[in-house]
Steps between C-alpha positions, in 0.01 A plus 500: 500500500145438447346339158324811378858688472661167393220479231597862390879400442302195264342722303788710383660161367435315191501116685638293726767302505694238747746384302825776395561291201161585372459855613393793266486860537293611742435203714388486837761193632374284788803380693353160563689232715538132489687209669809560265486861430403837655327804278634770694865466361372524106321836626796722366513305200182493414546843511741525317359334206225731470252423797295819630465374848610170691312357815706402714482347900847552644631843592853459396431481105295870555504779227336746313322194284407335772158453676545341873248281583463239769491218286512467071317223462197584712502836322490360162197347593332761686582741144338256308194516715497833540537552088217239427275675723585861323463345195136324605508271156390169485715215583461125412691302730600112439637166661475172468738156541556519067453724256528823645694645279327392203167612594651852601665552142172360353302762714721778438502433082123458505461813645748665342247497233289801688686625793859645586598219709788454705611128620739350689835421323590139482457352816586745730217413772606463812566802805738718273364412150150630609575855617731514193239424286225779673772717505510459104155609432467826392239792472455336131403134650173457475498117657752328682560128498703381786620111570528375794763210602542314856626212694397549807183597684399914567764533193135568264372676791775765527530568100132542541518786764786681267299477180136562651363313100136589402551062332569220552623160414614196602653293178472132674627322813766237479768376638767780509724591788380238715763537724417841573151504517514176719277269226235565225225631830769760538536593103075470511516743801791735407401602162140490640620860682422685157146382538476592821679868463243559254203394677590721782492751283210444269708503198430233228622181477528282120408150592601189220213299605577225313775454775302350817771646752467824371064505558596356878742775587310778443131347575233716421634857534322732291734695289670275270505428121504146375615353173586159425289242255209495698139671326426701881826684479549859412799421224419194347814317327473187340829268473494349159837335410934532648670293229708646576380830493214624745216615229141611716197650370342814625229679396451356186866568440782215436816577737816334387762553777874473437491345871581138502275229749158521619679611899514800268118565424410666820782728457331630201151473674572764724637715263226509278274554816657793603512646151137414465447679862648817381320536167773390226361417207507121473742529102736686748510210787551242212750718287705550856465113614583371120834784525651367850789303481650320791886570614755469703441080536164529567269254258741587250432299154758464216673251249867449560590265136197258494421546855212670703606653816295569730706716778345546847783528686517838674352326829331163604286364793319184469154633410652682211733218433204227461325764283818504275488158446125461483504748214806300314304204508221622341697614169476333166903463436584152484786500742495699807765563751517699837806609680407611836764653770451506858198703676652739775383623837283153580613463858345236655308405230853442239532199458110360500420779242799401235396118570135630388627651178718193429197279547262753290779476214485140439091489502520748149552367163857641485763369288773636776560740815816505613560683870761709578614657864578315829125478595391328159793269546408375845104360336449133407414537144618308197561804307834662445625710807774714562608643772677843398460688210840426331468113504173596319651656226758297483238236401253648319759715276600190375132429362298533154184620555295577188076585482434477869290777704773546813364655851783658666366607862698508860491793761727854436790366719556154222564763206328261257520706229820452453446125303377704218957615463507074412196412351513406142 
């Protein structure tokens, strides 16, 4: 079946789903499969719970509902391609080692302010999340804002040839999914392929050219934008103050973020710098950066009895972890502690990388860090480690912690979040 009639069955449906649990009426249902589970055999219950269609790769699960197609997956993302291209709106597209998701929400809300936007929810941003999200714009959308996640090289490069964006951006490079990429050349080079997707195509590029790496990637093409604290650039953004808050001035206006650590201020940067780039008034970008507020564990800031938290723990690498601790250091409170679980998906590069935090750690003026996970445990340091979770809590429960600022960061797979159940 080719994607012009499969695009027709689309249309008569009011979304997409891949998930029966989730499914509303009138769904188009993508029988997607997986190393522990196979689409095809939800088909008739997708169906059944109020799906208009389900797409489906293996004959025997065939019916009425059903479209036949070679494979689901590839289909999903030759629909979304094929919808972007109908629609012919513009679409931002994102990556970066940190921050990603941040910067999208930050994007979307400032413009928000001007635009029907549509965005990509949470963090789906890899191969399936990307189609899903092109295949939620509608003929209301007037700009699209799509993030882009990888750990591996050509991963960029492919979500690039699905979404076909009009913008880009690159958030940073650090080290994230070293193991994947091979080591920060391969990070440098792999989220380098949105530069060079839009170069190819003469689309325009937002450059932070306060960030050196960023200015040597893409050289001296042309069609870019650049913002950053520098008088030459197009969007000029001044950093003023993260104590902790990230306040920056702009235009003769005063922007006080909600966004905790100065790791944060380019995040905003860019955001402004697009709003500026398509016309909103400069009240609107402040009103919309002022508004955000950070969830799900990211840069989260709140007082639990006399305590500050700071939680940052829905993922860690070490760039983002030395960032963390850079920015705890720098606070006012008198006593300042950091609880920092294990960084994942390291390879090679494990054991030298938690040493490095370990080391960077005891340099800072902090009153304690204690380490938890099986990598922490294994550093020479003469703070506090622990080697799972439990003998953690078992520990710290036990504790009286009063008028401290506490950084709780470690990577999704430590749960870190979970000390807040025990903290009093």
């Amino acid at each position: 079946m080719n994607i012009n009639t499969i695009y027709s069955y689309f249309l008569a449906c009011n979304s997409v789903c891949t998930d029966t649990r989730k499914i509303k009426e009138n769904d188009m249902f993508f029988a997607l499969k997986g190393a522990n589970f196979n689409g095809n055999k939800f088909a008739e219950q997708a169906i059944l719970n109020g799906a208009k269609y389900a797409v489906i790769d293996e004959k025997e699960y065939q019916n009425k509902n059903t479209i036949l197609v070679e494979d689901v997956l590839t289909t999903l993302q030759e629909l979304g391609t094929h919808h972007r291209k109908k629609l012919n709106i513009p679409i931002i597209a994102l990556t970066g080692s940190n921050g990603k998701t941040t910067t999208k929400e930050l994007i979307n809300s400032v413009l928000s302010k001007k635009y029907r936007t549509t965005a990509t929810q949470g963090n789906y941003n890899n191969h399936i999340g990307v189609p899903l999200t092109l295949l939620s714009l509608t003929d209301q959308t007037e700009i699209g804002v799509v993030e882009m996640g990888a750990n591996h090289l050509n991963e960029i490069k492919f979500l690039c040839n699905i979404s076909l964006p009009d913008y880009g951006l690159i958030t940073n490079f650090g080290k994230a999914h070293l193991e994947g990429f091979g080591g920060i050349k391969g990070v440098i080079k792999g989220k380098s392929e949105i530069y060079d997707h839009l170069i190819a195509y003469n689309k325009t590029v937002f450059i932070n050219t306060d960030d050196a790496l960023q200015v040597k990637q893409i050289n001296d093409y042309s069609n870019q934008i650049t913002y950053g604290s520098g008088k030459n650039n197009d969007c000029i953004v001044k950093f003023k103050e993260a104590n902790p808050f990230v306040i920056l001035h702009f235009k003769k206006e005063i922007i006080k973020s909600k966004l905790i650590g100065d790791y944060n201020f380019s995040n905003v940067a860019v955001a402004i710098a697009i709003g500026d780039h398509f016309k909103i008034d400069v009240k609107d970008i402040k009103d919309a950066i002022e508004n955000y507020l950070p969830v799900n564990n990211r840069s989260e800031i709140f007082t639990k009895g006399t305590n500050t938290i700071i939680l940052d723990a829905y993922n860690a690498n070490p760039t983002s972890m030395k960032a963390a601790l850079d920015n705890l250091a720098q606070l006012t409170h008198q006593t300042k502690i950091a609880i920092l679980g294990d960084m994942f998906e390291l390879g090679i590069d494990t054991a030298k990388e938690h040493q490095s935090i370990a080391d960077y750690a005891s340099e800072l003026n902090l009153n304690d860090v204690y380490f938890v996970g099986e990598n922490f445990a294994s550093v020479s340091t003469h703070h506090k480690q622990f080697e799972s979770f439990e003998d953690f809590e078992s520990s710290f429960s036990k504790l009286k912690i009063n008028h401290a600022s506490i950084l709780i960061k470690g990577s999704r797979g430590m749960q870190m979040e979970r000390i807040l159940d025990f903290l009093r």
